[in-house]
N, C-alpha and C positions, 0 to 999 in steps of 0.2 A: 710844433716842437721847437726849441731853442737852435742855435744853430750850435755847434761842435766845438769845446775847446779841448787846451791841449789836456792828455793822461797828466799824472801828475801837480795837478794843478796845488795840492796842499803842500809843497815842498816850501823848504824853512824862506824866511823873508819875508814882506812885505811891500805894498804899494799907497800910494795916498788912497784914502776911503772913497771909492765912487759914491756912497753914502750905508743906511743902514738897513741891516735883515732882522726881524725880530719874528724868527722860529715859536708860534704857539703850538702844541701836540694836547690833542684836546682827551683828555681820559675820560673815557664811560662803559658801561656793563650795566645793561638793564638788573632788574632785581631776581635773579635767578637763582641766587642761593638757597637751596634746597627743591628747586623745582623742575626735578628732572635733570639728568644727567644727558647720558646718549643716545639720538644724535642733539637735541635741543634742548639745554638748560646748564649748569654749572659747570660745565665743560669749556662753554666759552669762556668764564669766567679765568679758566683754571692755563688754558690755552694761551690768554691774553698777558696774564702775569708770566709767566716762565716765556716766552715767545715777544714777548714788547715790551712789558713792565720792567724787568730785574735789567735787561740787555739794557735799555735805551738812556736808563737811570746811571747805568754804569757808565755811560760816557758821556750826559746830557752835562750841558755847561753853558752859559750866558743865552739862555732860551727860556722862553715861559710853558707851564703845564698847566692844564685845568685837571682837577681832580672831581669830577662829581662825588655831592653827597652820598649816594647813594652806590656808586662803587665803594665810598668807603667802609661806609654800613656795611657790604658782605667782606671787604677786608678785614675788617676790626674782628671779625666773628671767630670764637673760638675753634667751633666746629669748621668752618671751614679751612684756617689755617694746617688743622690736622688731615682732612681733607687732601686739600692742597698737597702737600707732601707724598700723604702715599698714592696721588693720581702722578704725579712727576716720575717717583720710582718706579711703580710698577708700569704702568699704562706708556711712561714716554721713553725713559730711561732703561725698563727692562723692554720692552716692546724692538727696542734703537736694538740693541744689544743682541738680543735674539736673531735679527733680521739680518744682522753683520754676519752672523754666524748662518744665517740661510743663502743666504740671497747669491746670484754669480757673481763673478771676479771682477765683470764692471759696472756693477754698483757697490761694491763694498765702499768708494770715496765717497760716495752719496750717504750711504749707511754711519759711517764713521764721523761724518761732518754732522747726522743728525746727535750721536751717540755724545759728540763733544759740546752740541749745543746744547742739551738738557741736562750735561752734566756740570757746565758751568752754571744753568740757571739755578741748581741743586747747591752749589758753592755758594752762589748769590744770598739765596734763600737762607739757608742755615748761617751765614754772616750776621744776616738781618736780625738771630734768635727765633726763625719762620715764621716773622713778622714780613708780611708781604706791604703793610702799608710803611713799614720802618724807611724802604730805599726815597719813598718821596719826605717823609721829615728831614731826612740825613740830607738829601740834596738842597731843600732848604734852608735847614739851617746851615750849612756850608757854603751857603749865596751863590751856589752854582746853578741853581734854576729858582724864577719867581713863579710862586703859586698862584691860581687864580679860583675863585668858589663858582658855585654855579645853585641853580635851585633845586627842591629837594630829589626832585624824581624826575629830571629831563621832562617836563611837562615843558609843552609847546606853550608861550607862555600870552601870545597873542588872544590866545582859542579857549580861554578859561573864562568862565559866566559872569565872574564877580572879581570885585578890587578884595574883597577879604579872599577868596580864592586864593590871588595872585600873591597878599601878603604870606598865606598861610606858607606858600612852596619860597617865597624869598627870605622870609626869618628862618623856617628851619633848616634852608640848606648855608645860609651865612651862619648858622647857630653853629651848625656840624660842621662848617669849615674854620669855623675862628676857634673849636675846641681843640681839635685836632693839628692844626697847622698856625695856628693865628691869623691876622688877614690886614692886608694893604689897600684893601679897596678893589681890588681885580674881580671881574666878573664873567661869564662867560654863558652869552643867551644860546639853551639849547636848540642847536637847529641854527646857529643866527638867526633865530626866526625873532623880526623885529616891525613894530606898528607905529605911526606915529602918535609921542602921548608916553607909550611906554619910561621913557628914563626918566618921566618923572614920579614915575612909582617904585624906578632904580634910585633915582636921587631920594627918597624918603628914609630907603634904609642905607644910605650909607654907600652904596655904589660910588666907585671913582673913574670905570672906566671899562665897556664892554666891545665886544666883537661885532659887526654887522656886515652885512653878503650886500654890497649895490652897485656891482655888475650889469645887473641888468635897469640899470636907471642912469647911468652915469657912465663919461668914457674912460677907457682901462687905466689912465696915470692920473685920475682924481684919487683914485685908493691909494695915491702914495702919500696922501695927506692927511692927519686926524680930519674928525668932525668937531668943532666946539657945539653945545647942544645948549639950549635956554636954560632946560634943569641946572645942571653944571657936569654930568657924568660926560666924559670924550668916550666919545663913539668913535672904533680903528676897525676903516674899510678894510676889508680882508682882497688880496692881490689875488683876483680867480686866472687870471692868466696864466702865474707862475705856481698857482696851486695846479691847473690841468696840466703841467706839463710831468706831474705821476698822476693826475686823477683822470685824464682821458683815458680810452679803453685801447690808443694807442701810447700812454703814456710810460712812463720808464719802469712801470714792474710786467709789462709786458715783452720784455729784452727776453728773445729766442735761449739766453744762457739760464733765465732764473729759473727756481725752483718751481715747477708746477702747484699749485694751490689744490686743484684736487684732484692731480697725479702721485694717489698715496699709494704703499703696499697696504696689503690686507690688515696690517697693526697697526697703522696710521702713518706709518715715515713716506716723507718728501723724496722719491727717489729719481725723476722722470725731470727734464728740462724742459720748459713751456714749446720750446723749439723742437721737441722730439727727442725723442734717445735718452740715455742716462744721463743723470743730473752730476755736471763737473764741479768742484766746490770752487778752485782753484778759479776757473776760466769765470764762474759766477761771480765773485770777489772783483776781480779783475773789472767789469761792466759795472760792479758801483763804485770803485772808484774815478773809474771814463765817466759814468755819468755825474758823478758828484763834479766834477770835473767840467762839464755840460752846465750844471742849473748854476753854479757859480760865476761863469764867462756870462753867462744870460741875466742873471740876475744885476751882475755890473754894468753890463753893457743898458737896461734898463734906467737902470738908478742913474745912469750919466746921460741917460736920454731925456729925465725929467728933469735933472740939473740944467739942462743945456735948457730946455726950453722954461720951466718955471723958475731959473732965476737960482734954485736953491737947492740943498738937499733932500733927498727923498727917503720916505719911512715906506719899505714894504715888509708887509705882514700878511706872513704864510702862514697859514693855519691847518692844519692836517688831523685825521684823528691819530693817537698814540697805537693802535691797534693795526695802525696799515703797516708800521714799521715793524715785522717780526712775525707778525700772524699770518697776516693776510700778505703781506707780501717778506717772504724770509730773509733776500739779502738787506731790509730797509735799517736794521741798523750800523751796517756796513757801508752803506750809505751815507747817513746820517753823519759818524763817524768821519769820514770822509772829509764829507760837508764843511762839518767845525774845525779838520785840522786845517783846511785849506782857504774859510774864510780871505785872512788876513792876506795871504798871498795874492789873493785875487783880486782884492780892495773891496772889500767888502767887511764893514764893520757887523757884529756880530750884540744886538743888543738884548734885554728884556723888555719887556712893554713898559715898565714904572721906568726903568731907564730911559729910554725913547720919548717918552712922555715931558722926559726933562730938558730933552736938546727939541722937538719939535711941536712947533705952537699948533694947536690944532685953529681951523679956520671954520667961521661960519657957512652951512651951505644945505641945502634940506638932505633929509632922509625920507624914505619911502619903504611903504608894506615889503615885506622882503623875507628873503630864507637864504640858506646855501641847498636847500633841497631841488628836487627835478622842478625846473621851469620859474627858479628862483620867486615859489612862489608857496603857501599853506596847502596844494591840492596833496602833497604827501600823502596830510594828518587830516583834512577836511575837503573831501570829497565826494562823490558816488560810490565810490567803489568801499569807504570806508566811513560812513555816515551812520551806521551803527555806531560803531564806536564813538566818534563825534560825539552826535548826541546824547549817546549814555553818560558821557562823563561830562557833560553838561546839568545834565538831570540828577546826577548826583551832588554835583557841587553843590545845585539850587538844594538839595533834601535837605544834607548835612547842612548846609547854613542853615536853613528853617530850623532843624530840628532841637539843634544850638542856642539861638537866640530863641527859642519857645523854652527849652526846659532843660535837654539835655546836656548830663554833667559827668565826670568823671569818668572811669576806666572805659565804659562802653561808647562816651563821644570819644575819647582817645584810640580808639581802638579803631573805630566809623573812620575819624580821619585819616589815618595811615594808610585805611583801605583804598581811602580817595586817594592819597599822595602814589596809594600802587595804582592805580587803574591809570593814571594821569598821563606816565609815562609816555613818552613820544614814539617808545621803542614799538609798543603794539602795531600802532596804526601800520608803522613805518612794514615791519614787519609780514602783516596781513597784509597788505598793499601790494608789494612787492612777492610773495605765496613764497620767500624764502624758509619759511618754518613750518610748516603745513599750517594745523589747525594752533598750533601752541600761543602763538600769540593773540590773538583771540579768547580763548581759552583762558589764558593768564587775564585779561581784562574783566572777562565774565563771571572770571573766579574772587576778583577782587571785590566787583562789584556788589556779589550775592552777599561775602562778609560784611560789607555795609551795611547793606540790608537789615541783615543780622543781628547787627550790634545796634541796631537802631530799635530795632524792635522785637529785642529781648526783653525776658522779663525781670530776670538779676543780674546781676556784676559781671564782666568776662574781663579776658585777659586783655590790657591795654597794648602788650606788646603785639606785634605785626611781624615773628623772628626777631631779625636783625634792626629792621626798615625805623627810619629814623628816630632814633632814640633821643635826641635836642628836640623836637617839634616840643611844641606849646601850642596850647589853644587859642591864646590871647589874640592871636589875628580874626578869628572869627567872631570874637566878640564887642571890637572895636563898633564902635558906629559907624 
């Protein structure tokens, strides 16, 4: 852990920049819209926008966001938005509200603080017109966060059979990101899972500059430097140092005052302190801004460490997923928060990646097989434990190409592919791997797969759509040579 700086640290002023932070918050939601609600399926969905989305959008400012394709796909959806709304009122909002009215006399601050958080996210939302993908247009076009795209379905992108594969998930999650948001070139490899060879299949489409995890190949103040790459896309080592100091399992959302994650009452509220007893909101509050207060003295104290010895300024890039801040962990955008009011005070510049990219040359130097997953390494997504899935969605790929370039054409290859782009997902593996979801993920893979199947070897027309699930893809990658 960091060593301790002083409470307060966001107070007005400023010092010379020990050099720069460029905050990425990585957004993703596997394809759950409509597959299942409670406990596993559009719940998270629904939990991550009111709980991380609407909060973090609200305060987010000279930091980058990846938006995956495929969380916007169930954002865009109409049925969900409606959705969306009445799970906020009834299920968080009436739920909060009820519970304030049951619960004993000390937890009603716990009850109240949940009561006030869902009711702001409700303000957020109807702002928006309950347009949940509105708050990240609005932050970009107001240049207060850069957007970055990613491919279509969080497919691990290493572990896919074929270069037409690999095009098919990079055109249509850059389609869906440049319709929607426009696009600077920002990229974001899910997983950082990255091989060497890859950027030049990012440099093809246009790619200007992606994420990579090489912790474990390189020592910890190489990552404060781009990579320049042969392709031309810069490759930015992600800081796992100062990422573990919340992502260890003694890291900061483990602080004795936060809210319990799953110390809920019977209707879902956070009422319980990871430390025991009732959840204070007051004394909670209080520990992220001590801790903001923490990664910022730590963070400066670093960047002057690399200055002193390499001569120059340092780029570190912390990369988080968006969902830690509010979900998974409740005080994280109070935190955050924090964080951005007290940069400058701390000396610590506060940039975007396209920004960064302007003041720091990136330098030659290799990259290696890599992930930000357990053991910085593909056994997540391709191992024993989950080599079904592996190579089913190998086996697919290989079909749908064949079947492609032999004959098949319109709604029902459209239709096969989608399937492929759901089965792809990284989230399965990940998922089954880990037995956080019981059978469901799994399940959802196997489900994808048989539509394929399916569609391949029907006899008329079916429905091209897949729901929501990418509606920009094209086929044209699979028909390339």
């Amino acid at each position: 852990m960091p060593s301790v700086g002083p409470e307060g640290s966001g107070s007005a002023g400023s010092v010379e920049p020990a050099g720069d932070l460029a905050i990425v918050l990585h957004s993703h939601m596997p394809y759950v819209e409509g597959f299942g609600t409670y406990p596993f399926g559009e719940e998270w969905l629904f939990d991550a926008v009111v709980r991380s989305y609407l909060p973090v959008l609200e305060v987010a400012r000279d930091l980058t966001m990846t938006v995956t394709p495929v969380l916007a796909d169930q954002l865009e959806d109409a049925g969900v938005r409606e959705r969306l709304r009445r799970f906020l009122v009834e299920y968080r909002i009436g739920s909060a509200e009820a519970d304030l009215r049951d619960v004993s006399e000390e937890l009603k601050p716990a009850c109240a603080a949940e009561v006030e958080r869902y009711s702001r996210a409700l303000e957020l939302l109807d702002a928006a017109g309950g347009d949940p993908l509105a708050p990240f247009q609005r932050a970009a076009a107001e240049g207060r966060v850069a957007l970055a795209a990613s491919s279509a379905t969080h497919a691990l992108l290493p572990l896919l059979a074929t270069r037409a594969g690999l095009r098919l998930q990079l055109d249509a999650g850059i389609r869906s990101h440049r319709r929607r948001f426009g696009w600077g070139g920002g990229f974001w490899l899910p997983e950082c899972a990255y091989e060497p060879g890859l950027e030049w299949a990012l440099a093809h489409e246009g790619i200007e500059w992606f994420c990579v995890d090489q912790s474990a190949h390189e020592e910890p103040l190489a990552a404060l430097r781009p990579v320049a790459t042969e392709a031309g896309p810069v490759a930015l080592s992600i800081d796992w140092e100062a990422i573990s100091w919340l992502w260890a399992l003694d890291g900061y959302p483990s602080d004795p005052a936060y809210a319990q994650f799953d110390g809920k009452s019977l209707r879902g509220m956070r009422l319980w302190r990871v430390g025991g007893g009732e959840y204070d909101p007051a004394e909670a509050a209080a520990a992220a801004r001590r801790q903001a207060g923490e990664f910022l003295t730590a963070i400066a104290e670093r960047l002057r460490r690399y200055a002193a010895e390499r001569g120059g300024p340092g780029l570190i890039v912390f990369a988080i997923d968006t969902e830690l801040l509010g979900h998974w962990w409740s005080e994280g955008p109070q935190w955050l928060t924090a964080v951005l009011d007290g940069a400058a005070a701390a000396g610590v510049r506060l940039v975007t990646v396209p920004g960064a990219l302007e003041d720091h040359e990136p330098e030659a130097r290799p990259l290696r097989s890599a992930s930000w997953g357990e053991d910085k390494d593909f056994s997540t997504w391709d191992s024993p434990p989950v080599a079904d899935l592996a190579w089913a969605g190998r086996r697919l790929e290989l079909r749908l190409l064949h079947e492609v370039r032999r004959s098949l054409r319109g709604p029902r290859a459209e239709r096969a592919a989608r399937e492929l782009l759901g089965a792809q997902a990284s989230d399965w593996a990940f998922l089954d791997r880990r037995g956080q979801a019981g059978d469901y993920a799994w399940q959802r893979a196997t489900d994808h797969a048989e539509a394929l199947y399916e569609a391949v070897g029907c006899d008329g027309d079916t429905d091209p759509r897949m729901r929501s699930l990418a509606p920009d893809m094209t086929l044209a990658p699979l028909l390339e040579p």
